[in-house]
Rosetta silent file (secondary structure, phi, psi, omega in degrees, C-alpha in Angstrom):
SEQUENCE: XXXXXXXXXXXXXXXXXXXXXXXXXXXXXXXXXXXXXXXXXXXXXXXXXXXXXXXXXXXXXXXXXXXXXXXXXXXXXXXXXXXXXXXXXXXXXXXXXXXXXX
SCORE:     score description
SCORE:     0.000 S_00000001
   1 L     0.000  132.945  178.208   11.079    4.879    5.650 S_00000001
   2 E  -115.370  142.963  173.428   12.797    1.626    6.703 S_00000001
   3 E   -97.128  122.979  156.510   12.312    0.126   10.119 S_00000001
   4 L  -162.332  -39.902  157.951   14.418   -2.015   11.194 S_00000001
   5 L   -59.757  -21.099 -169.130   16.760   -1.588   14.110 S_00000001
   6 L  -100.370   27.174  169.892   13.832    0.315   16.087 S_00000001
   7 H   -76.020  -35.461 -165.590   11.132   -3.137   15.370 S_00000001
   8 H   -63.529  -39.593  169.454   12.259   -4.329   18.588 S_00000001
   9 H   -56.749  -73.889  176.116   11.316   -0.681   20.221 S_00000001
  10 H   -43.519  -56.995  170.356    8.304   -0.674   18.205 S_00000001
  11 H   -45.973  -49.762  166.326    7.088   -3.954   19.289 S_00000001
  12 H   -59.473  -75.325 -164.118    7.589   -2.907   23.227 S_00000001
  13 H   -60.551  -57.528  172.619    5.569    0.697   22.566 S_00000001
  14 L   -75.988  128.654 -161.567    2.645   -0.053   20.373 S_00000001
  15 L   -69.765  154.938 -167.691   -0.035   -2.362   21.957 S_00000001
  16 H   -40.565  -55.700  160.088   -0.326   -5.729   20.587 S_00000001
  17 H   -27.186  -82.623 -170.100   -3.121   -5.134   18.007 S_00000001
  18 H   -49.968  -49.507 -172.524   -1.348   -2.399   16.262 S_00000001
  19 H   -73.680  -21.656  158.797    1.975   -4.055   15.872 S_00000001
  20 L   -65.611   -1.470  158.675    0.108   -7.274   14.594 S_00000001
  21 L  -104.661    2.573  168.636   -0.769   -4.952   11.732 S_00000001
  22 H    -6.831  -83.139 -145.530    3.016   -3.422   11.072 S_00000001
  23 H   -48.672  -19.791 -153.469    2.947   -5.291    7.647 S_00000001
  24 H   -90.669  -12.025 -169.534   -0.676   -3.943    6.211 S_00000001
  25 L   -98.000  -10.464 -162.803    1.083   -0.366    6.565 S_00000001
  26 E   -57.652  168.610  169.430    4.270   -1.889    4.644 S_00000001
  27 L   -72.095  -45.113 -176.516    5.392   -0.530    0.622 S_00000001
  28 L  -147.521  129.686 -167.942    5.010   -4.198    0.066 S_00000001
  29 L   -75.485  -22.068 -161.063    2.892   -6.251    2.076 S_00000001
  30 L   -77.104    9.435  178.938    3.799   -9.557    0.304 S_00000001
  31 L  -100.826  151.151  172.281    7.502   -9.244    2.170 S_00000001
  32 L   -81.254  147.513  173.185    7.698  -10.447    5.750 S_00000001
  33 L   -73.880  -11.987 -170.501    8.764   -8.469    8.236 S_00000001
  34 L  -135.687   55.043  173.648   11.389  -11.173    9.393 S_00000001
  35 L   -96.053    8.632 -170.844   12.609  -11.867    5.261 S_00000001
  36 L     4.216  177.170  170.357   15.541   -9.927    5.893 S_00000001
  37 E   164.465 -134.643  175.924   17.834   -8.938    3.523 S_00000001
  38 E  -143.681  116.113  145.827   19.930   -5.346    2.216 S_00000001
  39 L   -62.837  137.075 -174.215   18.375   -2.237    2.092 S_00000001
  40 L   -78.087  127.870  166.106   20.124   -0.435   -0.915 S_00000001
  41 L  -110.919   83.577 -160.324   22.044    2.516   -0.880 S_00000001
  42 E   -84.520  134.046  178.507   21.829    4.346   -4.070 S_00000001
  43 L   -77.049  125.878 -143.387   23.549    6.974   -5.371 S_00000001
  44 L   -84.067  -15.290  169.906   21.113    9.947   -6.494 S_00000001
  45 L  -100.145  -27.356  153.079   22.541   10.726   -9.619 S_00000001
  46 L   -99.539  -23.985 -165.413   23.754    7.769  -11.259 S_00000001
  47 L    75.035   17.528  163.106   21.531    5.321   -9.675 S_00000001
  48 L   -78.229  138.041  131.917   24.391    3.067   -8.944 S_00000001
  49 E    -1.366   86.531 -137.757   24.577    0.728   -6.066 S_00000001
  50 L  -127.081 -115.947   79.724   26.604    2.067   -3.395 S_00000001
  51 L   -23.003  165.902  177.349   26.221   -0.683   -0.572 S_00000001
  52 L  -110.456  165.254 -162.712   23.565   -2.650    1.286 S_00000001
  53 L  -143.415   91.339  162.385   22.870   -1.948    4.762 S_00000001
  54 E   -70.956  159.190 -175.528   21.512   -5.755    6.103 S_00000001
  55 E  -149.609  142.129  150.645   18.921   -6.352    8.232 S_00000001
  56 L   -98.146   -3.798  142.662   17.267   -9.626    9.770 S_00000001
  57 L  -145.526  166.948 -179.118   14.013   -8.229   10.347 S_00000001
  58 L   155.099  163.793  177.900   12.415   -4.980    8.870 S_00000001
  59 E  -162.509  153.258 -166.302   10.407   -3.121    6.821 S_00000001
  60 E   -87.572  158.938 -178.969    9.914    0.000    4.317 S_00000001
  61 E  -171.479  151.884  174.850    6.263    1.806    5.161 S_00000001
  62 L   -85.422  148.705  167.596    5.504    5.277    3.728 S_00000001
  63 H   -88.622   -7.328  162.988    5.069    7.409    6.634 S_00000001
  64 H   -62.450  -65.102 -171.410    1.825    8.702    6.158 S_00000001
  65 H   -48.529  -20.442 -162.600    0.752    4.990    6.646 S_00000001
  66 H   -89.556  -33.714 -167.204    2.713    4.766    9.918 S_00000001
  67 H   -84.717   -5.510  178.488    1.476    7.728   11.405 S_00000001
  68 H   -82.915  -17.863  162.825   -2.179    6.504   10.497 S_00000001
  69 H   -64.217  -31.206 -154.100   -1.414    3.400   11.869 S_00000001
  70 H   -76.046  -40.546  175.596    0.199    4.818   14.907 S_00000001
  71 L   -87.967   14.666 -170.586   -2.923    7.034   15.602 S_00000001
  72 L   -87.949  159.140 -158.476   -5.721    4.791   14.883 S_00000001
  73 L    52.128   20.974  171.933   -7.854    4.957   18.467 S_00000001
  74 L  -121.813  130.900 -174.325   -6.222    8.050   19.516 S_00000001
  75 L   -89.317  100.859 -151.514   -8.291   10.598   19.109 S_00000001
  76 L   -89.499  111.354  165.789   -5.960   12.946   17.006 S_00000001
  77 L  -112.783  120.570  150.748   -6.613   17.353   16.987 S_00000001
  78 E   -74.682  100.267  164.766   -4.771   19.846   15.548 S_00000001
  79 E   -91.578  105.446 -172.591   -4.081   22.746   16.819 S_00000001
  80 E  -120.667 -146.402  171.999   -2.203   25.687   15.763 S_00000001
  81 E  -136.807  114.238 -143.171   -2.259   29.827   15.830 S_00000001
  82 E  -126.420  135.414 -178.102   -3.355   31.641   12.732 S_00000001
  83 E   -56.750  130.842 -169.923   -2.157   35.366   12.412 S_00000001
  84 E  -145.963  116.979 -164.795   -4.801   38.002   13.418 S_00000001
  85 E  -138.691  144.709  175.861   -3.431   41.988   12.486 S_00000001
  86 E  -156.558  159.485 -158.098   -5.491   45.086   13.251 S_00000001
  87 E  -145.933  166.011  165.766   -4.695   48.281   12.783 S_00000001
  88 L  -144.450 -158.629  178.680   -5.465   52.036   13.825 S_00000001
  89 L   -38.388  -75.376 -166.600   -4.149   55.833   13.033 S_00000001
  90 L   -99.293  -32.073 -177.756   -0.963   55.019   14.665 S_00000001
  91 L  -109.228  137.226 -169.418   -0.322   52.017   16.333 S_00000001
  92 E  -113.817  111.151  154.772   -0.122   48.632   14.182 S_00000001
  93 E  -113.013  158.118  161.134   -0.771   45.315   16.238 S_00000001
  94 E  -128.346  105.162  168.308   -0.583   41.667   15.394 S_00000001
  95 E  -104.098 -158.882 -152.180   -1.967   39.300   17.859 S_00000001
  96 E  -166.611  112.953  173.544   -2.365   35.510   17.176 S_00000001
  97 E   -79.900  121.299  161.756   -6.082   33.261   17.520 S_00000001
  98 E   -39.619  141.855  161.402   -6.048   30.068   18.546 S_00000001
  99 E  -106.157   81.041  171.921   -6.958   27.735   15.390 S_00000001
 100 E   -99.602  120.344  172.098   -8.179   24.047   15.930 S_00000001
 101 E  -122.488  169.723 -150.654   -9.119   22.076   14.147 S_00000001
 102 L  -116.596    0.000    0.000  -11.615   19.091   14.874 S_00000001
């Protein structure tokens, strides 16, 4: 995923710490966040070049890294509803259990 118009946005919402560590979540750490440059716009089938999209600061991060970055000290639970069916003679129900997990 590349960041780069929403660093400024980013920079305002995540407390200082975390956004001093942007870079350690990056695809490649050894680029600066303010190396700028042209993300590439490739065409999926030939792999040709299409255009560049510049940027003067930014950066590519997987997003699994971002959201573990995003969530470190937040104490993160999942919660969903897992299917629960019972049955009798005649009448068929489905109700629905909470599921969390911790």
């Amino acid at each position: 995923m590349a960041i780069h118009w929403s660093l400024d946005h980013l920079e305002k919402l995540l407390p200082p710490e975390l956004f001093a560590k942007l870079s350690t979540a990056s695809c490649n750490p050894a680029v600066s966040i303010d190396a700028g440059g042209n993300y590439p716009i490739i065409q999926g089938e030939t792999g040709d070049l299409l255009a560049g999209v510049p940027y003067a600061r930014g950066l590519r991060v997987p997003r699994s890294k971002m959201r573990a970055l995003c969530a470190e000290g937040i104490d993160v639970q999942v919660c969903g509803v897992s299917p629960a069916a019972t049955t009798s003679l005649v009448v068929y129900s489905i109700g629905f259990q909470r599921v969390c997990l911790y």
